[in-house]
RODRENMAR-702514 format. One record per residue (C-alpha): chain; x negated, y, z. Coordinates in nm, 4 decimals. Layout:
<nodes>
node chain A	c1 X	c2 Y	c3 Z
...
</nodes>
This chain:
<nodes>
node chain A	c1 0.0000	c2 0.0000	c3 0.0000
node chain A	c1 -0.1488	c2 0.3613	c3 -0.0939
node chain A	c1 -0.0839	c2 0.6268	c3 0.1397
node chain A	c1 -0.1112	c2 1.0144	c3 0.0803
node chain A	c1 -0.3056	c2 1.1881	c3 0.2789
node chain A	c1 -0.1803	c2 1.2180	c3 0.6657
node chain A	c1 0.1093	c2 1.0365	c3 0.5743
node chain A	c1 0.1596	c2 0.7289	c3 0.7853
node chain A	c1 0.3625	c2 0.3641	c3 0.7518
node chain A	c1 0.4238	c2 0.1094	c3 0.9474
node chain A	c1 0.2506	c2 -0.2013	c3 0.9607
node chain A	c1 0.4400	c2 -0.5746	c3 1.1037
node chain A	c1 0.2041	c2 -0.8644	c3 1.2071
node chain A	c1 0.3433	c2 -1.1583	c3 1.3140
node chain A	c1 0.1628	c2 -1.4576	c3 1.5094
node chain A	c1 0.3009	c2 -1.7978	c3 1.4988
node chain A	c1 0.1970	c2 -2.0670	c3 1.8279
node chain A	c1 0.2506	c2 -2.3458	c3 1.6211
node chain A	c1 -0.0448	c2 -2.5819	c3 1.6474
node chain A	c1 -0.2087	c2 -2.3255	c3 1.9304
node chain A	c1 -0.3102	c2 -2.5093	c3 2.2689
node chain A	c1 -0.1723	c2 -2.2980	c3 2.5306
node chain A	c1 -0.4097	c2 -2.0286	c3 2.6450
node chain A	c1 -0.4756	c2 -1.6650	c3 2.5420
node chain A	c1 -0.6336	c2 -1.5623	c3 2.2387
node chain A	c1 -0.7561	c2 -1.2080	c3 2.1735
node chain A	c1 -0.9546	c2 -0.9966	c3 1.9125
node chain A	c1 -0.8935	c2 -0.7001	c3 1.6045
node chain A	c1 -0.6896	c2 -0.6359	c3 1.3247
node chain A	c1 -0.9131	c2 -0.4155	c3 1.1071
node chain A	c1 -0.7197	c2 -0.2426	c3 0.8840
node chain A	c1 -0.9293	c2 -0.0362	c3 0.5745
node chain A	c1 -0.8672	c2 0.2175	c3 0.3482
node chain A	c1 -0.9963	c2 0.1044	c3 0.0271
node chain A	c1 -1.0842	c2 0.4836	c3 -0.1002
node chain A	c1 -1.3072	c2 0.5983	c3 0.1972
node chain A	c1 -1.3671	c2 0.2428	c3 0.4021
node chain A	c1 -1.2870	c2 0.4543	c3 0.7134
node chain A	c1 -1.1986	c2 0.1066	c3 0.9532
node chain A	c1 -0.9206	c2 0.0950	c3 1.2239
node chain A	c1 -0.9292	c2 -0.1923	c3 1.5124
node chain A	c1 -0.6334	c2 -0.2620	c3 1.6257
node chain A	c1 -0.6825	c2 -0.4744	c3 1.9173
node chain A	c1 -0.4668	c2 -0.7914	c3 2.0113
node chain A	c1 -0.3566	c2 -1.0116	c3 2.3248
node chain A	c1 -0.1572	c2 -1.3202	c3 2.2420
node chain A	c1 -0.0681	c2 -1.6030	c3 2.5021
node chain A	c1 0.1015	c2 -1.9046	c3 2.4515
node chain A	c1 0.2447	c2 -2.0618	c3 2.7717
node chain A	c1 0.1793	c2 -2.4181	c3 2.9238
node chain A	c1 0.4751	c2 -2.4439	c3 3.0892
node chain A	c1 0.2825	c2 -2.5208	c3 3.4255
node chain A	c1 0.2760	c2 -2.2750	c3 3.6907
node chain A	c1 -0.0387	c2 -2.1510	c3 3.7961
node chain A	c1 0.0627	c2 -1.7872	c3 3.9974
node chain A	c1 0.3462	c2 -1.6670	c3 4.2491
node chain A	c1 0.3125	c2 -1.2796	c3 4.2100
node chain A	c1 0.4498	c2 -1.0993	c3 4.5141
node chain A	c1 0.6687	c2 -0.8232	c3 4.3264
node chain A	c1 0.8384	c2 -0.6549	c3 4.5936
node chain A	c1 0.8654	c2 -0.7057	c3 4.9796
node chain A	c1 1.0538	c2 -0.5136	c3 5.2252
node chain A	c1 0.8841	c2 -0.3828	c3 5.5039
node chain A	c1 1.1846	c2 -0.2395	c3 5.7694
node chain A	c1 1.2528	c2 -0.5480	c3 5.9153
node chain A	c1 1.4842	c2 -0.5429	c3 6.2296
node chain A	c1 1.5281	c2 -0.8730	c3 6.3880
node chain A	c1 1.8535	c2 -1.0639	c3 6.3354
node chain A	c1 1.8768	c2 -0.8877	c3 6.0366
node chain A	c1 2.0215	c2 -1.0300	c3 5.6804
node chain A	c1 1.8176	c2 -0.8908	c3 5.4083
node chain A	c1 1.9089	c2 -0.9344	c3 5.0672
node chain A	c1 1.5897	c2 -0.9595	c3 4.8103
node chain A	c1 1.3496	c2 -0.9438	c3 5.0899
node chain A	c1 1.0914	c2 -1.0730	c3 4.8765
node chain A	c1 1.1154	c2 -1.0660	c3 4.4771
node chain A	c1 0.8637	c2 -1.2694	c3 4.2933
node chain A	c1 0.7609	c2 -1.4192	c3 3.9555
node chain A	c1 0.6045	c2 -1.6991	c3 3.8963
node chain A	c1 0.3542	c2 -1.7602	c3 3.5687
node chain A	c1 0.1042	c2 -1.9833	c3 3.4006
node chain A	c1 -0.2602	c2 -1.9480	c3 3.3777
node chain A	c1 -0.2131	c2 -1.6897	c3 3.0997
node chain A	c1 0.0154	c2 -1.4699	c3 3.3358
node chain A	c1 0.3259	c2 -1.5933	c3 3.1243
node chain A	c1 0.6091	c2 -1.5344	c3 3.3399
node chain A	c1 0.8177	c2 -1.9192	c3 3.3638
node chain A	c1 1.2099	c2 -1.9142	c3 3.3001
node chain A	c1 1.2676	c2 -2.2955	c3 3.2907
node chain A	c1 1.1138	c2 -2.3651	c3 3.6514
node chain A	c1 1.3277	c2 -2.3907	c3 3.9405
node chain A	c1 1.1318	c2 -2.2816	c3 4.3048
node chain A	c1 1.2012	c2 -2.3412	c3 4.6317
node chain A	c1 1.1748	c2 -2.1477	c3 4.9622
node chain A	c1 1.0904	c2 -2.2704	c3 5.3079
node chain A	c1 1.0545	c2 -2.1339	c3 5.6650
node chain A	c1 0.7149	c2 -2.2085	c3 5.8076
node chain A	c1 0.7286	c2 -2.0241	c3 6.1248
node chain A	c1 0.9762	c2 -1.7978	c3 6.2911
node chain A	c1 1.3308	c2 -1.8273	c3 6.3854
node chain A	c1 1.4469	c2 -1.6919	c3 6.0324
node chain A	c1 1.6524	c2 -1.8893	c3 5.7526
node chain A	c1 1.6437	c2 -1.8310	c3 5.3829
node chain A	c1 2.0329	c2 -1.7494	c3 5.2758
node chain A	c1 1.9740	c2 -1.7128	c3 4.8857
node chain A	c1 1.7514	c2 -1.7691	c3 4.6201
node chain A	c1 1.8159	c2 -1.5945	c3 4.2853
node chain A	c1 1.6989	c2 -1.5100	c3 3.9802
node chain A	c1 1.6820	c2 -1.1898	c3 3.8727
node chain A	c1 1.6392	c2 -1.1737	c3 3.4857
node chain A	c1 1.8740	c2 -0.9497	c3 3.4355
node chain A	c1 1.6864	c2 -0.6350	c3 3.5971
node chain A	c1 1.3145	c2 -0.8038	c3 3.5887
node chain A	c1 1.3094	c2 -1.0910	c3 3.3388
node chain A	c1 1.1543	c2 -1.4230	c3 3.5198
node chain A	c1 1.1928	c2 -1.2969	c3 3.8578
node chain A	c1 1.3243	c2 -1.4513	c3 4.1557
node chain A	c1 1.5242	c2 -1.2678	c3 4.4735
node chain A	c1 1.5170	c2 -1.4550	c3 4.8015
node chain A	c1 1.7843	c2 -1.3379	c3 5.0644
node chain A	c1 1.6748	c2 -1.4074	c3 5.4380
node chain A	c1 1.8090	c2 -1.4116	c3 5.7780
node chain A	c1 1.5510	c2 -1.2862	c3 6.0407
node chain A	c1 1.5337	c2 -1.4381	c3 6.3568
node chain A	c1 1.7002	c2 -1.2627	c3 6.6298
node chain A	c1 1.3463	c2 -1.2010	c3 6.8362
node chain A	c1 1.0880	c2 -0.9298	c3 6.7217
node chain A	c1 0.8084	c2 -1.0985	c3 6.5677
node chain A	c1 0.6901	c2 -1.2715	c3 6.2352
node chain A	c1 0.9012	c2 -1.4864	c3 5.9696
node chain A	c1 0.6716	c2 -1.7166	c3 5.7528
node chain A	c1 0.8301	c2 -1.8689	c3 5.4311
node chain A	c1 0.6423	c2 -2.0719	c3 5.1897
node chain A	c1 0.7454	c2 -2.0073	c3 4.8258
node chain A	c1 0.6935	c2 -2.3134	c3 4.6069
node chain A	c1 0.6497	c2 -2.4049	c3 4.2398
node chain A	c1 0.5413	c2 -2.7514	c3 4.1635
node chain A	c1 0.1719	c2 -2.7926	c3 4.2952
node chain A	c1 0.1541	c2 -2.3996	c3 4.3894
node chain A	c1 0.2734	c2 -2.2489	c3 4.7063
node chain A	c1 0.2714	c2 -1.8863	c3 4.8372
node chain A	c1 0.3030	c2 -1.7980	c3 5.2028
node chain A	c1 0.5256	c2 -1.4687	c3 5.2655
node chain A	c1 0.5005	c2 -1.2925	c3 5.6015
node chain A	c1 0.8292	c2 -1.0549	c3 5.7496
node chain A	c1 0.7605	c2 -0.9230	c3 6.0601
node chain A	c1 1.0799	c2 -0.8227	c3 6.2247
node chain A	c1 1.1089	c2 -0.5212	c3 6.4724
</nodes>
């Protein structure tokens, strides 16, 4: 395509996973005029998901805690692969560890934060801290609320 001068155009590159191992893959689009050679990089991230989650990523936490208290999305997370590929089709679970507190909900939350995950909790009804374990497959994530 010939452009005149400062004119611009849009350009659409499309990548294709097929027969890609999962994993990121990285590098430049050079794009070059053909009447001056002037060069543009373009540089380019592209994962392709396993499917196997590697991360829990602590989103969001609240931090006013009174005890006895129901909180609703006291902790929001995501999980993702070893490419940071946020998971849809895996289910987690949450646990108490420690603490008198009880998990009331779990949730996801794609439609404000796509492949994120709300957990409602129940505090215990003394001051003092609420462990729950967040799970996905082999990969757990201890959460600390300490109530007031």
């Amino acid at each position: 395509m010939q452009l005149a001068p400062h004119a611009s155009s849009t350009l659409h590159l499309a990548f294709s996973a097929a027969g890609l191992s999962p994993g990121q893959y990285e590098g430049f689009v050079i794009v070059q005029s053909t009447i001056s050679g002037v060069q543009t990089r373009i540089p380019y991230w592209y994962g392709v998901g396993s499917g196997t989650p590697q991360y829990i990523t602590t989103l969001r936490m609240a931090t006013t805690l009174k005890a006895g208290a129901s909180i609703s999305n006291a902790v929001v997370f995501r999980i993702s692969d070893a490419s940071g590929i946020p998971l849809f089709n895996i289910q987690p679970t949450v646990t108490v560890v420690s603490g008198d507190g009880q998990v009331a909900r779990l949730r996801a939350l794609d439609g404000s934060s796509p492949g994120a995950f709300g957990v409602n909790v129940v505090l215990g009804k003394l001051p003092g801290p609420n462990v729950f374990r967040i799970q996905a497959g082999p990969v757990t994530k201890d959460i600390t609320l300490n109530a007031n």
